[in-house]
BALOBA-1460 file (C-alpha; in Angstrom, 3 decimals):
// residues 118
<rec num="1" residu="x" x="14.960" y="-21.674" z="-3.142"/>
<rec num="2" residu="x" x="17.558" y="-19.331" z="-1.974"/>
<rec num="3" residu="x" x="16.329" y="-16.259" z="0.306"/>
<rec num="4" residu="x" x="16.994" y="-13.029" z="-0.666"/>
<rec num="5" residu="x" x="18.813" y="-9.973" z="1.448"/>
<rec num="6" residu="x" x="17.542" y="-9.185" z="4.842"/>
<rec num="7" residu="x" x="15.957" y="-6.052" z="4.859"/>
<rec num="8" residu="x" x="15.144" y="-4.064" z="7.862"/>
<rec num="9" residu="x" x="12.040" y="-2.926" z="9.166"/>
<rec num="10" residu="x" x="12.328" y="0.157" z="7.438"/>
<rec num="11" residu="x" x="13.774" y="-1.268" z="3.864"/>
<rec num="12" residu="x" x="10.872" y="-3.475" z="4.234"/>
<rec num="13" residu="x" x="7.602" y="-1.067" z="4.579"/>
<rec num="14" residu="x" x="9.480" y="1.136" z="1.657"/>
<rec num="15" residu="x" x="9.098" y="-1.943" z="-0.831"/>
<rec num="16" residu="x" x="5.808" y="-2.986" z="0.574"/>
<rec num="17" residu="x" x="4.541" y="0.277" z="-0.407"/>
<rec num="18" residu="x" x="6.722" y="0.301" z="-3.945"/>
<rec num="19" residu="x" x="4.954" y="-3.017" z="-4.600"/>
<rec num="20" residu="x" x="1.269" y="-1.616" z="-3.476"/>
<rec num="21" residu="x" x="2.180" y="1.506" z="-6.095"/>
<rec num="22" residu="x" x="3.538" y="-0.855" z="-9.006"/>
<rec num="23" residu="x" x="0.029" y="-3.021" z="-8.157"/>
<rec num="24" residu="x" x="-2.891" y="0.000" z="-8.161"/>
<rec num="25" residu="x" x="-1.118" y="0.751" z="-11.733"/>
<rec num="26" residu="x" x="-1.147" y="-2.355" z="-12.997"/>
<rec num="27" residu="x" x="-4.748" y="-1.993" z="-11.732"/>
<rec num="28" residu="x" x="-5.314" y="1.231" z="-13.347"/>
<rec num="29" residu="x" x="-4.079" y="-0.449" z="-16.816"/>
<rec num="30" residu="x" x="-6.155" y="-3.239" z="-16.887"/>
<rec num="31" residu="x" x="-9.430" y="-1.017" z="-16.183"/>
<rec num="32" residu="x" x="-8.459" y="0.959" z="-19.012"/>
<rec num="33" residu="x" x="-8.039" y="-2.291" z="-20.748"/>
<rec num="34" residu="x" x="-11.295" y="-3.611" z="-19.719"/>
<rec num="35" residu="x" x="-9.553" y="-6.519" z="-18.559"/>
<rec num="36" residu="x" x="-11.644" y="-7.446" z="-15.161"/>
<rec num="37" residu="x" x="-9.428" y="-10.530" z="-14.492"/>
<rec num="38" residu="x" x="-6.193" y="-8.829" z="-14.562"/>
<rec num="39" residu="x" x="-7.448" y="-5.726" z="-12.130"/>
<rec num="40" residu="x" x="-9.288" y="-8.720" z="-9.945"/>
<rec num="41" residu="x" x="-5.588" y="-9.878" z="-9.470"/>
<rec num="42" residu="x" x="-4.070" y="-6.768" z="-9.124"/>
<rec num="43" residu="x" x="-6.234" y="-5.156" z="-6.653"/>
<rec num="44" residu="x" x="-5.950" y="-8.773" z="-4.828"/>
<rec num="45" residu="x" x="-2.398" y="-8.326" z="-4.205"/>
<rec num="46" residu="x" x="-2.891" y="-4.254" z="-3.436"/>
<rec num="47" residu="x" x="-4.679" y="-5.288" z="-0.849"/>
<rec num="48" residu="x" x="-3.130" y="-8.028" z="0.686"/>
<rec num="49" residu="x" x="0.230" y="-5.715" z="0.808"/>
<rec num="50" residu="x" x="-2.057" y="-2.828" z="2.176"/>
<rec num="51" residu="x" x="-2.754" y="-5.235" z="4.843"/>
<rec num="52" residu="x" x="0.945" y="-6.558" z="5.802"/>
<rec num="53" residu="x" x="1.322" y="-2.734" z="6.210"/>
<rec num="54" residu="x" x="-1.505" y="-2.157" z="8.443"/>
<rec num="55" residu="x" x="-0.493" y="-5.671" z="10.831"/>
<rec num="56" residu="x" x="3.417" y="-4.449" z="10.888"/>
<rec num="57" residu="x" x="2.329" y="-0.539" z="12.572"/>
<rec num="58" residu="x" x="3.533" y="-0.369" z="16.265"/>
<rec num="59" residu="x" x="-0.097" y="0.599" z="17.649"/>
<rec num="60" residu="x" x="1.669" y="0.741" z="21.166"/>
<rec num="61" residu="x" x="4.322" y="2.972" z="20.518"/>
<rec num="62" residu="x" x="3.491" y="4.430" z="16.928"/>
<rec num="63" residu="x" x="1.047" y="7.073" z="18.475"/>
<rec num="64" residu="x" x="-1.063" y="9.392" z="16.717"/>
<rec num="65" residu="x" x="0.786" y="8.659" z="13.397"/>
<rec num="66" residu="x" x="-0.102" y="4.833" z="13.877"/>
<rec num="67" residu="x" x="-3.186" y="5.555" z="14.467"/>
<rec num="68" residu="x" x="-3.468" y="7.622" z="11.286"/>
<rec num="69" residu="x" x="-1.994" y="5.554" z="9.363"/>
<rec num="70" residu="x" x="-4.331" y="2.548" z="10.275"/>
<rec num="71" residu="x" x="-7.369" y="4.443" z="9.585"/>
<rec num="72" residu="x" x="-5.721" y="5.341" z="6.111"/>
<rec num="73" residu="x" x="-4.943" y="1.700" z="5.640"/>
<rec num="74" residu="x" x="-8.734" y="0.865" z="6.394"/>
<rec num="75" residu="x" x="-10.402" y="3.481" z="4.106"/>
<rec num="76" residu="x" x="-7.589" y="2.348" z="1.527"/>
<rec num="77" residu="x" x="-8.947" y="-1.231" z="2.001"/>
<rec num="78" residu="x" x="-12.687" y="-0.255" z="1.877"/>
<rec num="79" residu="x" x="-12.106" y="1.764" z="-1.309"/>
<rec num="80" residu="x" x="-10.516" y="-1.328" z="-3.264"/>
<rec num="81" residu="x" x="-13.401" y="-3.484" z="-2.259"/>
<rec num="82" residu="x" x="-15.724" y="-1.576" z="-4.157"/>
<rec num="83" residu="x" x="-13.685" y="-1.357" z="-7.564"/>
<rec num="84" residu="x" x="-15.405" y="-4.343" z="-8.991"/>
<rec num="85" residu="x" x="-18.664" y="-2.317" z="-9.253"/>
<rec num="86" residu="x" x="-16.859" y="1.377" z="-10.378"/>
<rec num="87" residu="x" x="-16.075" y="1.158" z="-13.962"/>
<rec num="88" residu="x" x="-13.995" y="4.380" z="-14.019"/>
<rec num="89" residu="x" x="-10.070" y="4.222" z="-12.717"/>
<rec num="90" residu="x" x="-11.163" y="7.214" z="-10.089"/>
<rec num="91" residu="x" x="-11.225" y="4.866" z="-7.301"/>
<rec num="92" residu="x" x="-7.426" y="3.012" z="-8.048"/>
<rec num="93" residu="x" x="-6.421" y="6.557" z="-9.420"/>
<rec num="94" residu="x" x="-6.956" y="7.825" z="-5.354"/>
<rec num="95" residu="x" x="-5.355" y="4.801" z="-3.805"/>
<rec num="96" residu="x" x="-2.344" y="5.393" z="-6.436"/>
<rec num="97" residu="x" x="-2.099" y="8.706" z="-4.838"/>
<rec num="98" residu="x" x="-2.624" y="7.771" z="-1.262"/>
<rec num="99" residu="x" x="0.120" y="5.546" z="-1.516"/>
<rec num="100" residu="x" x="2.257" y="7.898" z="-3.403"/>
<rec num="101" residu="x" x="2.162" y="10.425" z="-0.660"/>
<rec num="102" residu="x" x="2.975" y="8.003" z="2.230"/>
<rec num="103" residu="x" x="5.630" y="6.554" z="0.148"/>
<rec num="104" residu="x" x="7.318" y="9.995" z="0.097"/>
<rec num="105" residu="x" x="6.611" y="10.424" z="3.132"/>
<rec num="106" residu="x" x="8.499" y="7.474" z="4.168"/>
<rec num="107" residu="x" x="11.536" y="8.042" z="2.006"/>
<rec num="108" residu="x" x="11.907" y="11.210" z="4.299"/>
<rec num="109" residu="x" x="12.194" y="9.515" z="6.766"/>
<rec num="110" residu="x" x="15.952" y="8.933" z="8.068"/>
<rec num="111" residu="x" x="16.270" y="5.258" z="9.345"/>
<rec num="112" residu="x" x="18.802" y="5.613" z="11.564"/>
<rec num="113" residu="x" x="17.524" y="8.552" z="13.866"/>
<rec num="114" residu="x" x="13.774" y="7.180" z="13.525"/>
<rec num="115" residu="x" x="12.296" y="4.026" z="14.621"/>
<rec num="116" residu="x" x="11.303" y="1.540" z="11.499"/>
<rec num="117" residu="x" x="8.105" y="0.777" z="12.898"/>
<rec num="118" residu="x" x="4.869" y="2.598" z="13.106"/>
Protein backbone atom coordinates (compact mmCIF):
# COMPACT_ATOMS: atom_id res chain seq x y z
CA UNK A 1 0.00 0.00 0.00
CA UNK A 2 1.61 3.13 -1.11
CA UNK A 3 1.42 6.25 1.41
CA UNK A 4 0.02 9.21 0.37
CA UNK A 5 1.58 13.04 0.49
CA UNK A 6 2.95 14.28 3.71
CA UNK A 7 0.91 16.83 5.01
CA UNK A 8 1.86 19.21 7.66
CA UNK A 9 0.50 19.82 10.88
CA UNK A 10 -1.62 22.37 9.62
CA UNK A 11 -2.79 20.53 6.14
CA UNK A 12 -3.53 17.83 8.49
CA UNK A 13 -6.12 19.35 11.25
CA UNK A 14 -7.81 21.18 7.98
CA UNK A 15 -8.75 17.60 6.53
CA UNK A 16 -9.41 16.14 9.89
CA UNK A 17 -12.01 18.65 10.30
CA UNK A 18 -13.20 18.36 6.33
CA UNK A 19 -13.60 14.65 7.12
CA UNK A 20 -15.54 15.32 10.67
CA UNK A 21 -17.92 17.84 8.36
CA UNK A 22 -18.35 15.27 5.34
CA UNK A 23 -19.14 12.56 8.47
CA UNK A 24 -21.97 14.66 10.75
CA UNK A 25 -23.69 14.95 7.09
CA UNK A 26 -23.54 11.73 6.18
CA UNK A 27 -24.96 11.47 9.73
CA UNK A 28 -27.57 13.97 9.19
CA UNK A 29 -28.71 11.86 5.92
CA UNK A 30 -29.06 8.71 7.35
CA UNK A 31 -31.33 10.15 10.34
CA UNK A 32 -33.44 11.56 7.81
CA UNK A 33 -33.29 8.20 6.25
CA UNK A 34 -34.09 6.40 9.33
CA UNK A 35 -31.20 4.38 8.70
CA UNK A 36 -29.74 3.81 12.48
CA UNK A 37 -26.84 1.63 11.16
CA UNK A 38 -25.50 4.02 8.74
CA UNK A 39 -25.61 7.20 11.38
CA UNK A 40 -24.14 4.46 14.12
CA UNK A 41 -21.14 4.41 11.61
CA UNK A 42 -21.04 7.79 10.80
CA UNK A 43 -21.16 9.36 14.10
CA UNK A 44 -18.44 6.48 14.98
CA UNK A 45 -15.98 7.93 12.74
CA UNK A 46 -17.14 11.81 13.74
CA UNK A 47 -16.04 11.02 16.76
CA UNK A 48 -13.05 9.21 16.53
CA UNK A 49 -11.71 12.24 14.15
CA UNK A 50 -13.13 14.71 16.86
CA UNK A 51 -10.83 12.92 19.07
CA UNK A 52 -7.42 12.83 16.89
CA UNK A 53 -8.22 16.61 16.99
CA UNK A 54 -8.56 16.98 20.60
CA UNK A 55 -5.03 14.52 21.31
CA UNK A 56 -3.02 16.65 18.45
CA UNK A 57 -3.84 20.45 20.50
CA UNK A 58 -0.53 21.80 22.03
CA UNK A 59 -2.10 22.14 25.70
CA UNK A 60 1.44 23.56 26.70
CA UNK A 61 1.83 26.16 24.35
CA UNK A 62 -1.74 26.45 22.65
CA UNK A 63 -3.05 28.69 25.59
CA UNK A 64 -6.39 29.92 26.08
CA UNK A 65 -7.37 28.89 22.48
CA UNK A 66 -6.25 25.20 23.35
CA UNK A 67 -7.96 25.25 26.07
CA UNK A 68 -11.12 26.35 24.25
CA UNK A 69 -10.87 24.32 21.81
CA UNK A 70 -10.61 21.13 24.08
CA UNK A 71 -13.61 21.99 25.96
CA UNK A 72 -15.39 22.40 22.46
CA UNK A 73 -13.99 19.07 21.45
CA UNK A 74 -15.48 17.52 24.77
CA UNK A 75 -19.04 19.01 24.59
CA UNK A 76 -18.76 18.03 20.75
CA UNK A 77 -18.02 14.45 21.97
CA UNK A 78 -20.73 14.40 24.72
CA UNK A 79 -23.34 15.67 22.25
CA UNK A 80 -22.69 12.70 19.67
CA UNK A 81 -23.00 10.19 22.43
CA UNK A 82 -26.43 10.95 22.98
CA UNK A 83 -27.68 10.84 19.21
CA UNK A 84 -28.72 7.27 19.47
CA UNK A 85 -31.60 8.29 21.81
CA UNK A 86 -32.57 11.94 19.82
CA UNK A 87 -34.57 11.06 16.86
CA UNK A 88 -34.45 14.59 15.36
CA UNK A 89 -31.07 15.74 13.27
CA UNK A 90 -30.90 18.90 15.91
CA UNK A 91 -28.14 17.36 17.73
CA UNK A 92 -25.71 16.39 14.33
CA UNK A 93 -27.29 19.63 12.77
CA UNK A 94 -25.16 21.67 15.90
CA UNK A 95 -22.04 19.60 15.63
CA UNK A 96 -22.28 20.28 11.65
CA UNK A 97 -22.13 23.83 12.62
CA UNK A 98 -19.58 23.68 15.34
CA UNK A 99 -17.32 22.22 13.05
CA UNK A 100 -18.17 24.50 10.27
CA UNK A 101 -17.15 27.51 12.23
CA UNK A 102 -13.75 26.14 13.45
CA UNK A 103 -13.11 24.94 10.04
CA UNK A 104 -13.31 28.58 8.84
CA UNK A 105 -11.73 29.53 11.39
CA UNK A 106 -8.81 27.49 10.56
CA UNK A 107 -8.69 28.26 6.87
CA UNK A 108 -7.93 31.87 8.20
CA UNK A 109 -5.41 30.95 9.57
CA UNK A 110 -1.99 31.65 7.58
CA UNK A 111 0.39 28.59 8.08
CA UNK A 112 3.39 30.09 7.65
CA UNK A 113 3.24 33.09 10.22
CA UNK A 114 1.17 30.78 12.77
CA UNK A 115 2.14 27.72 14.50
CA UNK A 116 0.17 24.39 13.11
CA UNK A 117 -0.53 23.21 16.42
CA UNK A 118 -2.99 24.16 19.04
Amino acid sequence: MSKGPDLTPYEAVKVLLDGALEYTSAAIVAQRENNPAGRGEAVDTTLTIIGLLQDSLDRDSGGELAQNLDALYDYMTRRLASVAIDKTTGTLEEIQSLVVQIRDAWAEIDPAKEPASL
